[in-house]
N, C-alpha and C positions, 0 to 999 in steps of 0.2 A: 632415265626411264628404261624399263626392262622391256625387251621387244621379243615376242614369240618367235623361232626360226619362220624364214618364209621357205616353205616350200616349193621346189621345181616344179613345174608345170608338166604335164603327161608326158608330152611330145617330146619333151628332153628324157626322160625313162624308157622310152620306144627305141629312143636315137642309142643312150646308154647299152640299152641289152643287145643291138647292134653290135654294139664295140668290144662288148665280152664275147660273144657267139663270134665273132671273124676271132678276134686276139687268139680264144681257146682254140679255135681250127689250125692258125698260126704254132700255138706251142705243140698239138696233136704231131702235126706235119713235122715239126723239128725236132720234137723225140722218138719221132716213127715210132707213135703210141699205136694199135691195131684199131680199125673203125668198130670191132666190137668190143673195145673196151668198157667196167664199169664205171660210175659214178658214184660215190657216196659220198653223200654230204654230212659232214659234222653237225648235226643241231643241239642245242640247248637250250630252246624253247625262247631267247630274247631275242633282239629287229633284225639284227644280221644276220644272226641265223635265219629266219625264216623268210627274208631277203634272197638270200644266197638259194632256199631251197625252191622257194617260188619261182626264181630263174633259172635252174638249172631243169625245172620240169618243163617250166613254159619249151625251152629249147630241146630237150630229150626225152623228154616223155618218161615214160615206163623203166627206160634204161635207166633212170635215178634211184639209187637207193639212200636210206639217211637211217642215221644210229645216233641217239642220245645215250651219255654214259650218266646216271643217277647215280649222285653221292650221297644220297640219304640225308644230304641237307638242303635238299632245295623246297622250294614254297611250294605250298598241295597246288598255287596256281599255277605255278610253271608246270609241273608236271601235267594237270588235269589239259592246262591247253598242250603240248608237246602230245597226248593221246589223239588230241583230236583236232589235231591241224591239216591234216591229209581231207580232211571234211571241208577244208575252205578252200587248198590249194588243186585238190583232186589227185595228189600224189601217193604213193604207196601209204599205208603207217608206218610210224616211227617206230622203228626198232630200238626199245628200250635194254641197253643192260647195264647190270652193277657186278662191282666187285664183291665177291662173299669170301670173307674171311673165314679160315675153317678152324673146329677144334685142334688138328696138326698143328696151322698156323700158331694159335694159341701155347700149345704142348711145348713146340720148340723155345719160345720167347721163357715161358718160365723156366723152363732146364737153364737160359742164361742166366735169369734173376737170379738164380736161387746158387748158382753159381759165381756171379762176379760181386752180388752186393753182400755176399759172404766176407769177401775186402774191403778192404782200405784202399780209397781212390784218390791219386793227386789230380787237382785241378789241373789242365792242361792249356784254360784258357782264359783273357777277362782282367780283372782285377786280381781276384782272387788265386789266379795262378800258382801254383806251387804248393798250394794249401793242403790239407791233407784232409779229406770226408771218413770219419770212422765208419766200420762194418757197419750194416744195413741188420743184421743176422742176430748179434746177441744181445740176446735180453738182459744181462747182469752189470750191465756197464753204467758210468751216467749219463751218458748219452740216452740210450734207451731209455733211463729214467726221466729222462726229461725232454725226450718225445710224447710218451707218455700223457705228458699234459697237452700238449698238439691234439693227441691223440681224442682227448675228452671232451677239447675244445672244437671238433668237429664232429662228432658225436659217434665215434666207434670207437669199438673197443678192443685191440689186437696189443700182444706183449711186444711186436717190433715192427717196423714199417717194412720188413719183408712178408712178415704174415699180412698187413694190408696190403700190400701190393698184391698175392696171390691170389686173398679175395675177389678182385675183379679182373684179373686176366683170366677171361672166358669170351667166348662169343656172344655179343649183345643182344645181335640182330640189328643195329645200325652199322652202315659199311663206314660212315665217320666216324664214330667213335671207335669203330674197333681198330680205323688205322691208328687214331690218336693214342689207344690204349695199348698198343703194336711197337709204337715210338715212344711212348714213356713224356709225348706233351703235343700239342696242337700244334700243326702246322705255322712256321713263319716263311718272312719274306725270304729268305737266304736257304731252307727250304721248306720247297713245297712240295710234300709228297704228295696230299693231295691231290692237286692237279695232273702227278705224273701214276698214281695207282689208279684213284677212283676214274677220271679220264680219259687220259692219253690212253695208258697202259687194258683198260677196262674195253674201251672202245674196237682197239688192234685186236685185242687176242679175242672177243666174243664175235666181232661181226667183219674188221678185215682180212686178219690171216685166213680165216677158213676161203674165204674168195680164193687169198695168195694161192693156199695149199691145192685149189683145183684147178690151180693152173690161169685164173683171170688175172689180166693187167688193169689194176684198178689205179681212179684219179679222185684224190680226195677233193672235197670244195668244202674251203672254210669261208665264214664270215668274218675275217680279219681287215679292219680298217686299221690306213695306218696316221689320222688323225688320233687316234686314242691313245698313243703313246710313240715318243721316239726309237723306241724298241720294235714297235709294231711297224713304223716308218720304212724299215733298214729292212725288213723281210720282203725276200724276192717273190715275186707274183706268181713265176712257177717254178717248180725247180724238183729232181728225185729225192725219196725221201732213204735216207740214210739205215732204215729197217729192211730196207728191201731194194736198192739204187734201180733194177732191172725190169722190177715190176710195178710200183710203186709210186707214184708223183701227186704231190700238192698243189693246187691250187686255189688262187686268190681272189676270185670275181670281180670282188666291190673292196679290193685295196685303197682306191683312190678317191671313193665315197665319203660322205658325208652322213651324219644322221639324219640331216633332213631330206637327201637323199633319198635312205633306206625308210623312212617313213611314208616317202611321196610314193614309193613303189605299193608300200600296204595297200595307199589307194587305189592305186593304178588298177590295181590287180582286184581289190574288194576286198581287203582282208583285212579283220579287224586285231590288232596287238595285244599283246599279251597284255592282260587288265592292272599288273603292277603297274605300268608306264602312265595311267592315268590316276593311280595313287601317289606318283612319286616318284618315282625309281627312277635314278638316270642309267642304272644298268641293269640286267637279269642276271641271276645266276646262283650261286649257293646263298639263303638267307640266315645271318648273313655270312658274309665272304669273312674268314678273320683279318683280310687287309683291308675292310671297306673304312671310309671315311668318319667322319664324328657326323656329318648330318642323316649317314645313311643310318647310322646306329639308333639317333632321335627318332627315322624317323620310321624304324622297325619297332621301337618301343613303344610308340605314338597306335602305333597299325597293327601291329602282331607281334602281342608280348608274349602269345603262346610259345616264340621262338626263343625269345628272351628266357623265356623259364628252362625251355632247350637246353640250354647251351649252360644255363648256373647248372644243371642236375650234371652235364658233362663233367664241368670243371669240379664237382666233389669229385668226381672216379677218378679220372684223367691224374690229380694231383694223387693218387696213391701209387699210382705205375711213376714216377716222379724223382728219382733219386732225390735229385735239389731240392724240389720242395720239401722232400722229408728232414733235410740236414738243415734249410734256413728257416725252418717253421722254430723252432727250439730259441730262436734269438739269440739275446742277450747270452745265456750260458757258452753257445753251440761259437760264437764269434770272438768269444775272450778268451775261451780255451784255446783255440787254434792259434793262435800265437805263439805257442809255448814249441809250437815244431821247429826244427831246423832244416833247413833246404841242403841237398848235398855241396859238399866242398866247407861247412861250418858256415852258410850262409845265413842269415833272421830271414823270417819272411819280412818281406818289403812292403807287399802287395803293389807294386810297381811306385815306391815311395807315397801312395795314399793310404790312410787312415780311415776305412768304410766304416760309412753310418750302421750302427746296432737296426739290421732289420728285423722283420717279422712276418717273412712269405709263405702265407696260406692256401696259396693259389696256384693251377698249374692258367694261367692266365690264357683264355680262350681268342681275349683279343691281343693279347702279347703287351708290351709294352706303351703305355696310352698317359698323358695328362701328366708326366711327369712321373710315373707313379710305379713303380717296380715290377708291382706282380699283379696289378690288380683284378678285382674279380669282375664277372660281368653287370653286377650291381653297381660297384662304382666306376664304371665305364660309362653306363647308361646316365648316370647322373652329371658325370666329366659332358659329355653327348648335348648335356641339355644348355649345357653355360655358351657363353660367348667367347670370342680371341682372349685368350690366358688361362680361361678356364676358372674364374674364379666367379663371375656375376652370370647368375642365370637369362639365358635368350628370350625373351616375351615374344619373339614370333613364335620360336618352340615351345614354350611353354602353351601356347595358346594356339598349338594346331588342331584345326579341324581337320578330322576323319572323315567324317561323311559326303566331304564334296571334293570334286574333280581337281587334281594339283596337277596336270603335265606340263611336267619342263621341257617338253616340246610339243606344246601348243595343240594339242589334241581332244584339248576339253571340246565341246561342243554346246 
């Protein structure tokens, strides 16, 4: 039987925000931080954040400031609440910013395209190693000739995947997709630029260095739990931050929290959560995340397929900035010919003693690698999403979710 979290009782959250307000005084005193130092707090509109920010006002008042960095792929909910949570908590508004990518940005990246996919590129990593990718640039080859049909099978029309690449390296007006289209594929696990441009990087340069530069000693306050991951575990509760050692330092409030926790505080306080968490969500943040799970995927398709359509319109663009995808879309041709290379020293290609399956990658894959499945698109991701353990027979819970009523996974329905 599946049991709702119980949560804490008030007077344990009275006691809790005791223990951050002495501790924080504690790390104040041992960094000889100044008593007018800032506060800004990291938000991103789900529980810890606004956890984190409802504590630090409760305790500091006015001295709190908070910045959200919008990546242009979060839900119109997070954002619409993230405007107007200062109305619940009584704290400043959130200071929104994003990264804009500019036509420069754009200018430079095509001077490289136009530049390196003029060549001939050895694979440098994978399977495929050593292999050799023909010029991107001319049209008279058979290669080209037999992009060509790629070409028709997605329905444009360019004599080379250099000229559809150029097509859409311009400014979108989404800061996701231009970083996507910047890097030539969507963020993965191994990296995430993502997190470190639209973010980290977005946050620092719009709303903390300007503090740095006049000279305030500012103390960030994240809602980092370290139940959510072993990685999160292992980070120190305070410590200087490496952009700035002297003036600079993080902190970790509600490290040793709980979700039900950071829920009991909502109440404590009055404050009603972000309205995904009573659709579903077990986290907030970009909709979706490309490393979210197979049920968060169902259960975005289930609730907001507008997002869904999102993200397919992406992955046409995205796969034209793509080297790979331009050179595995070809197949069958593009995989029997490259055999015929020799590796230096009179070496065959190997491809590390395997024999790769004849693909067919039409995709620059938004959710990356999923179900087994190469490259796939956000379509058949969604459908992967809806099956059970294997992925082959479809879920009848998922298949048969209801939308219209209250699903918190932490017990929040009422």
């Amino acid at each position: 039987m599946i049991e709702a979290p119980a949560l804490i009782i008030p007077t344990d959250i009275s006691a809790m925000i005791k223990e951050i307000k002495s501790a924080y005084a504690g790390y104040v005193a041992k960094f000889r931080i100044p008593s007018d130092h800032v506060i800004v707090v990291n938000y991103s509109g789900g529980k810890d954040s606004t956890a984190t920010l409802a504590i630090a006002h409760h305790l500091f008042g006015d001295k709190v400031r908070n910045v959200m960095a919008d990546t242009d792929n979060e839900h119109e909910y997070t954002v619409e609440y993230a405007k107007n949570i200062h109305q619940q908590i009584g704290c400043r508004p959130v200071q929104l910013v994003k990264r804009i990518y500019s036509e420069q940005d754009f200018a430079k990246r095509r001077v490289s395209v136009q530049k390196n996919w003029r060549k001939r590129q050895a694979i440098r990593m994978g399977a495929y190693r050593g292999v050799v990718m023909p010029s991107l640039y001319a049209s008279d080859t058979k290669f080209a000739e037999a992009w060509r049909k790629s070409a028709k099978r997605w329905g444009i029309d360019f004599d080379t995947p250099l000229d559809a690449a150029l097509s859409v390296l311009k400014p979108s007006g989404n800061s996701f997709l231009d970083a996507a289209l910047l890097h030539g594929k969507f963020p993965m696990l191994r990296d995430r630029f993502c997190t470190d441009e639209l973010k980290i990087n977005a946050a620092f340069d719009q709303a903390i260095n300007p503090l740095l530069e006049e000279g305030e000693v500012v103390v960030q306050w994240s809602g980092v739990r370290g139940d959510e991951s072993s990685k999160r575990a292992s980070y120190a509760r305070f410590e200087a931050d490496r952009r700035d050692s002297s003036f600079l330092y993080n902190f970790l409030p509600i490290h040793k929290w709980t979700a039900s926790d950071v829920f009991a505080l909502h109440k404590y306080f009055g404050i009603k959560p972000n309205p995904l968490y009573l659709e579903g969500a077990a986290r907030v943040g970009c909709m979706n995340c490309v490393l979210c799970n197979k049920e968060e995927i169902a259960q975005t398709a289930a609730r907001y397929p507008h997002h869904i359509e999102k993200h397919r319109e992406w992955e046409q663009k995205v796969r034209l900035v793509s080297r790979w995808v331009h050179w595995m879309s070809v197949g069958t041709f593009d995989q029997s010919w490259m055999r015929k290379y020799s590796l230096p020293l009179g070496r065959a290609v190997q491809l590390y003693g395997l024999t790769p399956e004849v693909q067919n990658i039409d995709w620059s894959a938004f959710y990356g690698t999923r179900g087994g499945m190469g490259a796939p698109s956000v379509n058949d991701v969604v459908e992967w999403a809806k099956t059970g353990r294997g992925g082959k027979v479809y879920d009848l819970v998922k298949a048969s979710l209801d939308t219209e009523v209250c699903s918190s996974r932490y017990g929040l329905c009422e």
